[in-house]
C-alpha atoms as a printed R data frame, in Angstrom:
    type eleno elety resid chain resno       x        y       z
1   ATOM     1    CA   UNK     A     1 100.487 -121.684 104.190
2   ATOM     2    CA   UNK     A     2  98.928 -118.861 102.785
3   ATOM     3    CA   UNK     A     3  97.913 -118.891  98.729
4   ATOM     4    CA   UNK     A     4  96.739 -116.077  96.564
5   ATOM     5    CA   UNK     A     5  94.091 -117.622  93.743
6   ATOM     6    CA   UNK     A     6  93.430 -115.552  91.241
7   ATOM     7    CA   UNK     A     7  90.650 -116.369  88.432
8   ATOM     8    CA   UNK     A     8  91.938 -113.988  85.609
9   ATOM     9    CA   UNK     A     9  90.144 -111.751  83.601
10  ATOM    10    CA   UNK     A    10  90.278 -108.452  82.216
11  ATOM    11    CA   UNK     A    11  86.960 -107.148  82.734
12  ATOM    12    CA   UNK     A    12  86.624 -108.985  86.060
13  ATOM    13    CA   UNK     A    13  89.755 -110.302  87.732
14  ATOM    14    CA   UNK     A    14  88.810 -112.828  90.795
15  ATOM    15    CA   UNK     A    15  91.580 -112.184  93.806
16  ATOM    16    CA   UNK     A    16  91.071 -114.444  97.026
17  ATOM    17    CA   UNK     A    17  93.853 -115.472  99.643
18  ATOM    18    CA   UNK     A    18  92.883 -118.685 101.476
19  ATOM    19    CA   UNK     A    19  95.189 -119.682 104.808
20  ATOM    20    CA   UNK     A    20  95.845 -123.363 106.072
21  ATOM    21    CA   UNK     A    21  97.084 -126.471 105.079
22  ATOM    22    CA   UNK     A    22  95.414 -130.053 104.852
23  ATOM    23    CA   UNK     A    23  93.435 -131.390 107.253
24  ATOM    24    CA   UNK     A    24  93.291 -128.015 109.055
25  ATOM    25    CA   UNK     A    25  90.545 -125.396 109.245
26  ATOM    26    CA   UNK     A    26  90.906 -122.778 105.924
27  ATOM    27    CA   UNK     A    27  90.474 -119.528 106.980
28  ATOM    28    CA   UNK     A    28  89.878 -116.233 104.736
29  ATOM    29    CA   UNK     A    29  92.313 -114.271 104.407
30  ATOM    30    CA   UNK     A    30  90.767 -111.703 102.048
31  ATOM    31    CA   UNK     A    31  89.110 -111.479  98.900
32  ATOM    32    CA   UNK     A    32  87.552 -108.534  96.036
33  ATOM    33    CA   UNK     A    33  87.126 -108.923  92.195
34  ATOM    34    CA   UNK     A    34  89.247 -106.360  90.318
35  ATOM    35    CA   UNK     A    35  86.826 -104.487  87.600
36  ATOM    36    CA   UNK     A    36  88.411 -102.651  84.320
37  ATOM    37    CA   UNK     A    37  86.206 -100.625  82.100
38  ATOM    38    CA   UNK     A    38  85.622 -102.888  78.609
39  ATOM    39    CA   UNK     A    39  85.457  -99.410  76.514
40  ATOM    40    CA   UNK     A    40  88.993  -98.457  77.833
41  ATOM    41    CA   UNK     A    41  92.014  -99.585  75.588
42  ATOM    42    CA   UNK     A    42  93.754 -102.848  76.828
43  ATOM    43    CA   UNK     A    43  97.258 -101.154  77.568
44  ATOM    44    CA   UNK     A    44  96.133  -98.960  80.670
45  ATOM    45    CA   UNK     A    45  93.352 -101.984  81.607
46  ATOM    46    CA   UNK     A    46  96.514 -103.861  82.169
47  ATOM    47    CA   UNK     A    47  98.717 -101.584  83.923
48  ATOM    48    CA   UNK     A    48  95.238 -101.344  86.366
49  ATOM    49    CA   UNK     A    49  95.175 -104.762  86.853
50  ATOM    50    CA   UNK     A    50  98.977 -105.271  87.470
51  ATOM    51    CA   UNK     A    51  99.192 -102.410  89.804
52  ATOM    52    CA   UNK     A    52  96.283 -104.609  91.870
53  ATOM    53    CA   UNK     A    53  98.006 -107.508  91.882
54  ATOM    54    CA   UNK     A    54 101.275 -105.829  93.270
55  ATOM    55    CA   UNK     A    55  99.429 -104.402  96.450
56  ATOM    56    CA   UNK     A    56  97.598 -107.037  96.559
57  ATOM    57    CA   UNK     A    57 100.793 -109.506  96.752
58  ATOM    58    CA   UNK     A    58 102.693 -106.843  98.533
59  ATOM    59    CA   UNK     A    59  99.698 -106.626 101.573
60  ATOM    60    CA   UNK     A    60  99.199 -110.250 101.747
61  ATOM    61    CA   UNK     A    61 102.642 -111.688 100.976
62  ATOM    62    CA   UNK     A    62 101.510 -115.399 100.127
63  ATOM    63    CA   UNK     A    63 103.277 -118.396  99.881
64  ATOM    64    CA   UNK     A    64 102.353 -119.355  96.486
65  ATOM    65    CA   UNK     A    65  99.781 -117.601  93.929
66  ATOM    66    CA   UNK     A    66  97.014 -120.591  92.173
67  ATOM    67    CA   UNK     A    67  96.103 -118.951  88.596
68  ATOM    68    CA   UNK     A    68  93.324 -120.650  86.987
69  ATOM    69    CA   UNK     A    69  94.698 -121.723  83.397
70  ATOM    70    CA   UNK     A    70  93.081 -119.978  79.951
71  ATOM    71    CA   UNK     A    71  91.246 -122.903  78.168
72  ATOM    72    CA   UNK     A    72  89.845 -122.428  74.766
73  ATOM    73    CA   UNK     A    73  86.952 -120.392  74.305
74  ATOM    74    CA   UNK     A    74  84.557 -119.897  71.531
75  ATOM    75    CA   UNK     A    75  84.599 -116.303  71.695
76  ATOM    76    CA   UNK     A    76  88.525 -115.477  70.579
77  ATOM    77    CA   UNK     A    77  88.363 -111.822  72.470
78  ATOM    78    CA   UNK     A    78  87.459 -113.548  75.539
79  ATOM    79    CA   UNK     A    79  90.328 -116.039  75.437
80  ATOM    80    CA   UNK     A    80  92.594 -113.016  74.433
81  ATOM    81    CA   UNK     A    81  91.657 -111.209  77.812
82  ATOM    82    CA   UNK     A    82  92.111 -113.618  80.041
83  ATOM    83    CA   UNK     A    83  95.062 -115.064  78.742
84  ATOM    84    CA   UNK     A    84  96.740 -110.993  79.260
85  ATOM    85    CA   UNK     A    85  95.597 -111.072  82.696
86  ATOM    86    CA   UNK     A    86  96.726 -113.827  83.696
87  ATOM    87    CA   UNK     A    87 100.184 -113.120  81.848
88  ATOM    88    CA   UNK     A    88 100.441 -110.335  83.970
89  ATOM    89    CA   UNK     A    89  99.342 -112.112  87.463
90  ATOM    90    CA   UNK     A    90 102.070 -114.700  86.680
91  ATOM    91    CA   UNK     A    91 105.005 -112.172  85.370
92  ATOM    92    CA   UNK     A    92 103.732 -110.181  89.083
93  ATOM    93    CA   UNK     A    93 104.733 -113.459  91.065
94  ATOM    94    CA   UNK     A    94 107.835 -114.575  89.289
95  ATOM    95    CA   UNK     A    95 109.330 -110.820  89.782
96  ATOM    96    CA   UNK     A    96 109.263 -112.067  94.212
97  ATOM    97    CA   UNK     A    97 109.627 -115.378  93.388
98  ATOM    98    CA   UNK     A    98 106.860 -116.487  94.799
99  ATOM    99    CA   UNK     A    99 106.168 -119.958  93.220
100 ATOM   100    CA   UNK     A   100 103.084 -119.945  90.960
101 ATOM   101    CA   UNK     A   101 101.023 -122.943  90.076
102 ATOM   102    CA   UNK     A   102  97.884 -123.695  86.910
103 ATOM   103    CA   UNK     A   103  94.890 -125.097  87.738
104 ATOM   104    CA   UNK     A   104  92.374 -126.214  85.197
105 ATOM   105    CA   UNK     A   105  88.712 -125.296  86.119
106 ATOM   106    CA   UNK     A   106  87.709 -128.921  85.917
107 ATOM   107    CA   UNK     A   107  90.615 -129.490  88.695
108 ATOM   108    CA   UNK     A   108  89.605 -126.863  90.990
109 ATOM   109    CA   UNK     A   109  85.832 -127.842  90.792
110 ATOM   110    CA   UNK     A   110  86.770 -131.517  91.676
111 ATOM   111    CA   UNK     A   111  89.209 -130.336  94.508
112 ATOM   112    CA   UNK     A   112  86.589 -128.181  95.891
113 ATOM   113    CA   UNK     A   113  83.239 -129.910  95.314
114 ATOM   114    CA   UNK     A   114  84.208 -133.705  94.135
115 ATOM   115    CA   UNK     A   115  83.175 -133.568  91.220
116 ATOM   116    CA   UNK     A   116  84.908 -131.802  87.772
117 ATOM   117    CA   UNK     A   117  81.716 -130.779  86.427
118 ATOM   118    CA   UNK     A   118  80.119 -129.217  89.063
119 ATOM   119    CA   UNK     A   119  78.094 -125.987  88.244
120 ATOM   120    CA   UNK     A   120  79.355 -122.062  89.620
121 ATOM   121    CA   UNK     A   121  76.617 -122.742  92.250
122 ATOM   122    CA   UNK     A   122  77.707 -125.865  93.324
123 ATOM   123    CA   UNK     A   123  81.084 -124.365  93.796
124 ATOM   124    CA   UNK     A   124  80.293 -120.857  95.522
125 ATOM   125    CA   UNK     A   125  78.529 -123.389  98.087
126 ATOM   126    CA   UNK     A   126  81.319 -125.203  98.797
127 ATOM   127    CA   UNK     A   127  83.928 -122.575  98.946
128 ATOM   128    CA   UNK     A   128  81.255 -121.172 101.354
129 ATOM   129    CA   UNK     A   129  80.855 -123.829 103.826
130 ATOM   130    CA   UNK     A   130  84.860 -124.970 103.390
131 ATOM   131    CA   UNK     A   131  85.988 -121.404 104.969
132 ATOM   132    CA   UNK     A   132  82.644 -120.999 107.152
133 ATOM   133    CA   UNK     A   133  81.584 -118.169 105.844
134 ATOM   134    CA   UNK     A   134  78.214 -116.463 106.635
135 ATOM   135    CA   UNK     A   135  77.782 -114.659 102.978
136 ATOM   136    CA   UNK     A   136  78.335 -116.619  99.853
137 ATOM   137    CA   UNK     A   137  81.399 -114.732  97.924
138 ATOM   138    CA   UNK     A   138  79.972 -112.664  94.875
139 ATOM   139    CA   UNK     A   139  80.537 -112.183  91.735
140 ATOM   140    CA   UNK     A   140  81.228 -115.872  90.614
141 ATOM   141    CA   UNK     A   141  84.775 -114.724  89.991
142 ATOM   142    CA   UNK     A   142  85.292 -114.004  93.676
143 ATOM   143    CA   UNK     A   143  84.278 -117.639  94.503
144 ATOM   144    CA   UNK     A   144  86.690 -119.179  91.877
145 ATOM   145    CA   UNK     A   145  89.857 -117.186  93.067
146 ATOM   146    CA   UNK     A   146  89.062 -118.846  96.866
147 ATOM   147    CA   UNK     A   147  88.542 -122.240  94.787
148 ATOM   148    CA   UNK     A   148  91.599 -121.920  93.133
149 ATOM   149    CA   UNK     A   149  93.226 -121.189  96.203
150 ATOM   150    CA   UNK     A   150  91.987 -123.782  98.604
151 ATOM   151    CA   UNK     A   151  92.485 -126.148  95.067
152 ATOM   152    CA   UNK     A   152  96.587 -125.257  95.534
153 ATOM   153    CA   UNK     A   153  96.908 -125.765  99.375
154 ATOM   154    CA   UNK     A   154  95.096 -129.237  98.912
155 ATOM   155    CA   UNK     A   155  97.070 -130.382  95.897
156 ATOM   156    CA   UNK     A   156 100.167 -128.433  96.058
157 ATOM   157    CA   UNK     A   157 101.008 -129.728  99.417
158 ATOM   158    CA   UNK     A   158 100.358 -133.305  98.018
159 ATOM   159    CA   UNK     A   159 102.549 -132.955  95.072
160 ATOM   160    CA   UNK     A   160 105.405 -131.235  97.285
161 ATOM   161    CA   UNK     A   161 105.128 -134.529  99.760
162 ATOM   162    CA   UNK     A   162 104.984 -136.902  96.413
163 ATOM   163    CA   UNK     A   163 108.122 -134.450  95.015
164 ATOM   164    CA   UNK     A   164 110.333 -134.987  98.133
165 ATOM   165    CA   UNK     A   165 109.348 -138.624  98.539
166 ATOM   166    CA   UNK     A   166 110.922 -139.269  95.152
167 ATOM   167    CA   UNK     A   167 113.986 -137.504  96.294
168 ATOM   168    CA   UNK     A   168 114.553 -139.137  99.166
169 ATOM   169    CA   UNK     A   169 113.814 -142.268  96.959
170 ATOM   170    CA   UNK     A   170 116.252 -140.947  94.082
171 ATOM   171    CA   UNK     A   171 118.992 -139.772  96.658
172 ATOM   172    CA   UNK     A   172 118.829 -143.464  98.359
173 ATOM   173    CA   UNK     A   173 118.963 -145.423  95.470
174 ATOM   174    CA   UNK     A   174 122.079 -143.080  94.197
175 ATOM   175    CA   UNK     A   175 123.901 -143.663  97.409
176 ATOM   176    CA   UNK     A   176 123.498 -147.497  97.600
177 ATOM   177    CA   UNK     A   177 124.714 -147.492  93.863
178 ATOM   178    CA   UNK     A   178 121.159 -148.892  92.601
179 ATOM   179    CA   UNK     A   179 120.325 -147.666  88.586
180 ATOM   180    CA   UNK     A   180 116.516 -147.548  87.796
């Protein structure tokens, strides 16, 4: 399975596409951070940033895209910038129906390192030595898009086996005439 994370931002937009599945070897598939000028006005920032994401998902055509969800900030403009950019990764997805999941930061820094408070540090290490790289992935945002997507193969594969398990649970008890 192949899965697109991307750690939005407007200034600096983490992309990274992670390959495998659990219990295999993760392999890189590619990764970049997308910059946009802060002195530019949002409207053309965000056409930029969409027109990334469609090569990017047209190049790498993955599976599923892992967005990292906005979480209050104290600074409001912040919030307001990330929040657009990841409206815009998530609107890019749904247009080729490629499913598209949220992951908190405290999720993806428990998925990744074990613990939901670990520090950017902690986490560039891990996403390091989980896809055997030689080079630790810079900026910080780079790192969290390869989080988020190693977070989504790891999870999102165990919620789809929890998902069809109740189905096949639901469908049984429907056919032998059980109620729950």
């Amino acid at each position: 399975m192949r899965v697109l994370g991307i750690d939005p931002g407007l200034t600096r937009c983490g992309l990274g596409a992670v390959e495998g599945a659990p219990g295999s070897r993760l392999a890189l598939v590619a990764v970049d951070v997308v910059r946009t000028r802060a002195g530019d006005a949002v409207g053309p920032r965000l056409v930029a940033l969409e027109r990334l994401v469609e090569e990017w998902l047209d190049r790498l055509r993955p599976d599923a895209v892992a967005v990292e969800q906005v979480f209050s900030q104290h600074n409001v403009r912040t919030v307001m910038g990330t929040a657009q950019a990841s409206g815009i990764a998530i609107a890019c997805a749904a247009r080729r129906d490629i499913p598209v999941a949220l992951h908190t930061p405290s999720e993806v820094k428990a998925a990744v390192t074990g613990s939901g408070r670990a520090d950017k540090a902690q986490v560039t290490t891990m996403v390091t030595r989980l896809l055997g790289l030689t080079d630790r992935p810079r900026p910080a945002d780079a790192a969290d898009a390869l989080a988020l997507a190693i977070c989504h193969l790891w999870r999102g594969s165990t919620q789809r086996r929890l998902d069809a398990l109740a189905a096949h649970h639901a469908a049984r008890h429907a056919a032998s005439g059980v109620r729950r």
